[in-house]
Structure formats: C-alpha cells, structure tokens
N, C-alpha and C positions, 0 to 999 in steps of 0.2 A: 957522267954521260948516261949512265942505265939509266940513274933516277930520274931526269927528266925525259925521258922516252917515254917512263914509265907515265911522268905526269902528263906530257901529252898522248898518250892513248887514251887516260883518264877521263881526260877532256874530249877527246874525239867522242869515246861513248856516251857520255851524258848530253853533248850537246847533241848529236845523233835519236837520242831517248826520246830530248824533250821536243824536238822538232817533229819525232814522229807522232807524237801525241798530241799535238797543236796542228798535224796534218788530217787527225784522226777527225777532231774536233771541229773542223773547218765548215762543212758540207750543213753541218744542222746548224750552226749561229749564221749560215748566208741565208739558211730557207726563212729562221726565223726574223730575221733583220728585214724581209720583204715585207712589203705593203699590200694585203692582198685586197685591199678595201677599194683601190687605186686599179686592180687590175680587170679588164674585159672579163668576159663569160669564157673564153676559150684558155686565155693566160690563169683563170682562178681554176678550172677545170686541170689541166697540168699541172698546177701547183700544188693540190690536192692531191694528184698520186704520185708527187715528187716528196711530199711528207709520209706518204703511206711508205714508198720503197725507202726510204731514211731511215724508217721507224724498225720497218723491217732488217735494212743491212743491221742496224746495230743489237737488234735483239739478235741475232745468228754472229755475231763476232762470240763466241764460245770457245774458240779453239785451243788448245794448252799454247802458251809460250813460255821460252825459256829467255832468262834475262845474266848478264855475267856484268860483275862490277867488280874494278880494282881501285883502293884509295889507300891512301900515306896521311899518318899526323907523328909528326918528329920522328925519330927515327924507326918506327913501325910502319911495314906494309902490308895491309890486308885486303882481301879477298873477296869476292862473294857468290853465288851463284840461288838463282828462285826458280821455283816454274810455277806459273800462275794458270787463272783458266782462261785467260783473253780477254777480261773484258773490257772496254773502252775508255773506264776512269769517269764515266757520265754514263746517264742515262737518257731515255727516251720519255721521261713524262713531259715536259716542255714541248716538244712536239706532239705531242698526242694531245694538250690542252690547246697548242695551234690547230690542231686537225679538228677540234673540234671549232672553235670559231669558225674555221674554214667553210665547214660543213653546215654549219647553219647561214655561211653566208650564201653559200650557194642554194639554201632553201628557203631563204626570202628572195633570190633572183628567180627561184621558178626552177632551178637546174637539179637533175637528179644526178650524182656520178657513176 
C-alpha cells in the first residue's frame, strides 16, 4: 500500500511539472501562431506591444525555484531535490524575430508604435 501511494504521488508531480511548463509555454506559440499580415492598423498596433510584454514577462522569469522529485526502479526508492534560477526552458528570440517583421509591417503601413 505505501508503495503505490508512493507511486501516485510520483505521478501527481511530474504530471503537475509538465503541465506547468506547457502553461508557461502557452502565451508565445498563440502570439506567434497569429497572422498579423491579415490584421487592421489597430489589431497589428496591439499585437506589437503584446510581443514586447511576452518578450519582456519571460526575460524577468529569474526567480530561484525549487523543484522535489521522488522515483522507484525495482526495489530502490530515491529522492531528489534542485533549485534552479527560473527560467522558462525557452527562450525569447522567436518573438523578437516576430517583433521584428511586426515592425516592419507596421512601417510599410505608414504606423509608428
């Protein structure tokens, strides 16, 4: 009975991990999945300082985390414990190469931001 409590805790955390990181990941693959070629002067205008605040959340994700992992292989149970410095597991150049197309679309439309 412990051991599989154990195993499901196991699994609570990882599946917990990985959801958190694919929630992290969310916000920049919807900016960049947009069509901003498609969009008016006022929606391309938004969209542009909706990649700058993106760009920016995840340059300031910095912060320390701590991370605790327990796992089992035959009859050994081990442990683990990290503390990382936060950061996202991605980066920001993908937007910031959006940002620039962006930018130039908006100065063949005549718009300054």
């Amino acid at each position: 009975m412990m051991k599989m409590t154990r195993n499901v805790a196991t699994l609570i955390i990882i599946l917990t991990t990985v959801f958190f990181f694919l929630g992290c990941a969310g916000g920049s693959k919807e900016l960049l999945n947009e069509n901003y070629k498609k969009m008016n002067n006022e929606n391309i205008l938004r969209y542009y300082y909706s990649l700058n605040d993106e760009i920016e959340r995840q340059e300031k994700q910095s912060s320390p985390q701590f991370g605790i992992g327990i796992g089992s292989f035959g009859h050994g149970v081990g442990g683990g414990a990290s503390v990382g410095t936060g950061s996202s597991g991605y980066t920001a150049d993908d937007l910031r190469a959006r940002r620039i197309d962006v930018r130039l679309e908006l100065k063949r439309r005549g718009l300054n931001p």
